[in-house]
NUKE-614538 format. One record per atom (N, C-alpha, C): residue in three letters; chain; x, y, z; residue number from 1. Coordinates in steps of 0.001 Angstrom, whole numbers, plus 500000, padded with zeros to 6 digits. Example, Ala and Ser with C-alpha at 12.3 -4.5 7.8 and 13.67 -1.06 7.14 Angstrom:
(rec 'ALA' 'A' (513190 494310 507800) 1) (rec 'ALA' 'A' (512300 495500 507800) 1) (rec 'ALA' 'A' (513200 496700 507800) 1) (rec 'SER' 'A' (512850 497750 507080) 2) (rec 'SER' 'A' (513670 498940 507140) 2) (rec 'SER' 'A' (512900 500030 507870) 2) 
END
This chain:
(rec 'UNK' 'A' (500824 498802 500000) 1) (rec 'UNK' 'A' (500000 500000 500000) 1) (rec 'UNK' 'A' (500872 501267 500000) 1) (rec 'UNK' 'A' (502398 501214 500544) 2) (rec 'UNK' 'A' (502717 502472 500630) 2) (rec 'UNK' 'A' (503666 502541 499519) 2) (rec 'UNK' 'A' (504279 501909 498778) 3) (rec 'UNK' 'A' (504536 501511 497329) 3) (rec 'UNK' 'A' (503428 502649 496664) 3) (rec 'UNK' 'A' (501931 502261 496667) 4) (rec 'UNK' 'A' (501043 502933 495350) 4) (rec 'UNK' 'A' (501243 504197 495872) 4) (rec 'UNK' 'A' (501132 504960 497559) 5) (rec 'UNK' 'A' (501384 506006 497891) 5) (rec 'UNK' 'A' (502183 507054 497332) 5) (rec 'UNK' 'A' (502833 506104 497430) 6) (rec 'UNK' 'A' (504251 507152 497206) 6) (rec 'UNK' 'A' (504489 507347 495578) 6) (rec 'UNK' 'A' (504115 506222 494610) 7) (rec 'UNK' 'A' (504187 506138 493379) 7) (rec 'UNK' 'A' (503765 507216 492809) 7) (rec 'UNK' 'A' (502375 507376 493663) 8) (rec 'UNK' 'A' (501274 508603 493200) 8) (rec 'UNK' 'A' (501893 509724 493191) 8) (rec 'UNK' 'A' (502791 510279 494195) 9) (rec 'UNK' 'A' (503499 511833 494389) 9) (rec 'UNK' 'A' (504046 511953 493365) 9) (rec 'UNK' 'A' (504655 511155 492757) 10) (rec 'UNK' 'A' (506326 511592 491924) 10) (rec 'UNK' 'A' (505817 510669 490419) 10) (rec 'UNK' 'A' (505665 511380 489592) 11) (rec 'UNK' 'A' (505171 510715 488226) 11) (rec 'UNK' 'A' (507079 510676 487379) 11) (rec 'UNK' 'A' (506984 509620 487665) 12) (rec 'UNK' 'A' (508308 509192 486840) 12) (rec 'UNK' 'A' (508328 508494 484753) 12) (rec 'UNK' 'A' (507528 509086 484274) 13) (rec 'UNK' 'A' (507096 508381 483200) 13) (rec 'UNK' 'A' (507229 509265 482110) 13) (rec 'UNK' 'A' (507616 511113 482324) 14) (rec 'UNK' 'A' (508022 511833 481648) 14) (rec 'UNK' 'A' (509584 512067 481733) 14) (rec 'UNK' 'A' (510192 512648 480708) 15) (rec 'UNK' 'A' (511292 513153 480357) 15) (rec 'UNK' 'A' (511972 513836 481362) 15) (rec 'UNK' 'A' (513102 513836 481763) 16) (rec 'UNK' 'A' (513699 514551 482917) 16) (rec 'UNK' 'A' (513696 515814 482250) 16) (rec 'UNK' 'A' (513974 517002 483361) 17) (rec 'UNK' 'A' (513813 518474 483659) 17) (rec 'UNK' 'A' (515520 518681 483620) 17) (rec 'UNK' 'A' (515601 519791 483010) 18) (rec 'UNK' 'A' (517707 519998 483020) 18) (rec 'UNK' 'A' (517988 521354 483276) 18) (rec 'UNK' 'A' (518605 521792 483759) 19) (rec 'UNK' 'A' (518757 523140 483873) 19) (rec 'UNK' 'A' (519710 523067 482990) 19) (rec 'UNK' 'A' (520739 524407 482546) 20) (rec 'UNK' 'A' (521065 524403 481117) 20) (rec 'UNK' 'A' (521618 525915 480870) 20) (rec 'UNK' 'A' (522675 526099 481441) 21) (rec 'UNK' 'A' (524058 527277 481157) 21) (rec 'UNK' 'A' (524865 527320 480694) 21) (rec 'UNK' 'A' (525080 527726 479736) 22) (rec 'UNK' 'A' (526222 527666 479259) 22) (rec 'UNK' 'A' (526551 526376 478551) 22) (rec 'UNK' 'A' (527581 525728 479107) 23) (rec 'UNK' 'A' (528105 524512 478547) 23) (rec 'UNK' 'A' (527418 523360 479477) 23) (rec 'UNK' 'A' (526975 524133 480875) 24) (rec 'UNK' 'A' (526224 523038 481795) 24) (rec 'UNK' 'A' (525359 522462 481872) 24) (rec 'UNK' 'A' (524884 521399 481896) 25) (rec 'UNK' 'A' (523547 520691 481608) 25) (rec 'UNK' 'A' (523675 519695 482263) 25) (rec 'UNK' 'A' (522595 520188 483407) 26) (rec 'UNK' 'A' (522392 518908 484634) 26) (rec 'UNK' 'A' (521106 518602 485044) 26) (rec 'UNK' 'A' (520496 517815 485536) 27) (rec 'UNK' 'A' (519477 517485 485541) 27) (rec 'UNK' 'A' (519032 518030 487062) 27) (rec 'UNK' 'A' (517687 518724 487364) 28) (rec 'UNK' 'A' (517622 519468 488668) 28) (rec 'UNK' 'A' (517272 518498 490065) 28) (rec 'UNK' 'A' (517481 517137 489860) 29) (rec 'UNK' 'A' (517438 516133 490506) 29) (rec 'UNK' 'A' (518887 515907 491444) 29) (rec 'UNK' 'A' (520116 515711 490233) 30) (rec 'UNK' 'A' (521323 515937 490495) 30) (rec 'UNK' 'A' (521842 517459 491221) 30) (rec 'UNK' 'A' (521275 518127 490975) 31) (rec 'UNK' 'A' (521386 519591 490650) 31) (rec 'UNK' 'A' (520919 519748 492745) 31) (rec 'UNK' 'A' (519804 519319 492868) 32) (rec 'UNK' 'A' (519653 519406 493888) 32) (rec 'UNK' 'A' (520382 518547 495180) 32) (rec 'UNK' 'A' (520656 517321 494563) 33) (rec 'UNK' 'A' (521628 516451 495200) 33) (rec 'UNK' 'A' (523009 517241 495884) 33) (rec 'UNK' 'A' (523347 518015 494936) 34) (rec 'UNK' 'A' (524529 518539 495092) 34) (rec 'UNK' 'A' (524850 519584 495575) 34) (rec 'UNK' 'A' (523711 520316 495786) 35) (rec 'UNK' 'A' (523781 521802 496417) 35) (rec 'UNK' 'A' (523390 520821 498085) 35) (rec 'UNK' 'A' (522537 519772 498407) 36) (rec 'UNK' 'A' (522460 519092 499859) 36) (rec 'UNK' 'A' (523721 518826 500067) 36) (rec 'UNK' 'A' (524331 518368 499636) 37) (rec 'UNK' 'A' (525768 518263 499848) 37) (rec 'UNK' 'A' (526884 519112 500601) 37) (rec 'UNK' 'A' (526523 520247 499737) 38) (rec 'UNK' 'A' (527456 521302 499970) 38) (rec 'UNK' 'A' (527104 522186 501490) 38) (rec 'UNK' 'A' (526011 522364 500993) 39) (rec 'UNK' 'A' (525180 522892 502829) 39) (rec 'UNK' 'A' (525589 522062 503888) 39) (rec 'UNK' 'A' (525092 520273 503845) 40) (rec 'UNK' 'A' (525659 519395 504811) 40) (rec 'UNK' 'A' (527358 519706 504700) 40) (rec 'UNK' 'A' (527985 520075 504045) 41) (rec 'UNK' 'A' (529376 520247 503752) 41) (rec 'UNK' 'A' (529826 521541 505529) 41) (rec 'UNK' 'A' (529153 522344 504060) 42) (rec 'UNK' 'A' (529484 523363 505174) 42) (rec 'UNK' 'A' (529031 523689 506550) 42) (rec 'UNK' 'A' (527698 523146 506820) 43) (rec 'UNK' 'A' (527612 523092 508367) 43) (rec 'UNK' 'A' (528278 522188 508937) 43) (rec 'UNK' 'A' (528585 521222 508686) 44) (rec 'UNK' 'A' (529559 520514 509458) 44) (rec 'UNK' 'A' (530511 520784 509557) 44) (rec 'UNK' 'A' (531701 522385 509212) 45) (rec 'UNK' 'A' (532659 522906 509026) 45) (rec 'UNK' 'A' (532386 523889 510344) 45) (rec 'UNK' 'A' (530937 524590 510295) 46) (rec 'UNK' 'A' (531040 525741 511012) 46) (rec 'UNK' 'A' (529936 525720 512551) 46) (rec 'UNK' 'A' (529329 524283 512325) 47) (rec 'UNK' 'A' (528605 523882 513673) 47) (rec 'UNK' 'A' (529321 522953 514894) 47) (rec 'UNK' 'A' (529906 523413 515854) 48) (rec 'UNK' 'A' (530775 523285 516741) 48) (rec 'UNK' 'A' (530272 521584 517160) 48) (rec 'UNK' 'A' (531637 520793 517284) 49) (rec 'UNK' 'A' (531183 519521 517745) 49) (rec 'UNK' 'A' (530736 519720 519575) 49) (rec 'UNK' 'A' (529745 518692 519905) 50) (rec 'UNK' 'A' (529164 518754 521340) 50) (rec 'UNK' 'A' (530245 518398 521931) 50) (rec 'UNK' 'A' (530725 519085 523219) 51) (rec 'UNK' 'A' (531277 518628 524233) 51) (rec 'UNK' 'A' (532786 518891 523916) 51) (rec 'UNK' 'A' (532986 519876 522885) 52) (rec 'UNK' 'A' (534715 520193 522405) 52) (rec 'UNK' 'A' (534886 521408 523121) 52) (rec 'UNK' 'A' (534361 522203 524208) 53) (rec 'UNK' 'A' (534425 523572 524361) 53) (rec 'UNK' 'A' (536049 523585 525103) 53) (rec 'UNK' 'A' (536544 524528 525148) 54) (rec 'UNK' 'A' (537920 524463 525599) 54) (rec 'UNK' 'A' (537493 525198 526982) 54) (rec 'UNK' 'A' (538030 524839 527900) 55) (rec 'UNK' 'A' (537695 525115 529399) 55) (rec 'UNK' 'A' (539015 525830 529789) 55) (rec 'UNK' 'A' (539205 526643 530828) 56) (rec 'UNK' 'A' (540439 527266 531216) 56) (rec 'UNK' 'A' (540988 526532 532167) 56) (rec 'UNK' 'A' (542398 526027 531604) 57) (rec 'UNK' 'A' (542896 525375 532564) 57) (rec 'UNK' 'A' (543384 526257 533589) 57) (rec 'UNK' 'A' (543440 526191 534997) 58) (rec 'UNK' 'A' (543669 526416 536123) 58) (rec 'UNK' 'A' (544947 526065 536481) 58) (rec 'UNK' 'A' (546378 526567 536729) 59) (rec 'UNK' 'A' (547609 525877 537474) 59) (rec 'UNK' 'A' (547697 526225 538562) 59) 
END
C-alpha cells in the first residue's frame, strides 16, 4: 500500500527536467543532490562539535 502512495506523488514516466548554462547541463534532481551536499558540507565545518568547548585550565 505504501509503494502505490508514494508512486502517486512523483510521476516518473516523463522526460527529465535539466537546467542548462552555458556549457552546463544537469538534471535538477542531480542539481539538487549537490547543492544538499554542499550545505551538509558546510555546516559541518562551522557547527561546533558537542562537548569540544575548551575550558580554562587552572595551574
Amino acid at each position: 500500500m505504501a509503494e502505490t502512495l508514494l508512486g502517486a506523488l512523483v510521476s516518473l514516466d516523463g522526460p527529465g527536467h535539466y537546467f542548462h548554462w552555458h556549457w552546463i547541463n544537469i538534471s535538477y534532481a542531480n542539481l539538487t543532490v549537490i547543492a544538499l551536499m554542499v550545505v551538509t558540507f558546510a555546516a559541518a565545518l562551522l557547527v561546533p562539535f558537542p562537548g569540544r568547548r575548551h575550558k580554562k585550565e587552572t595551574k
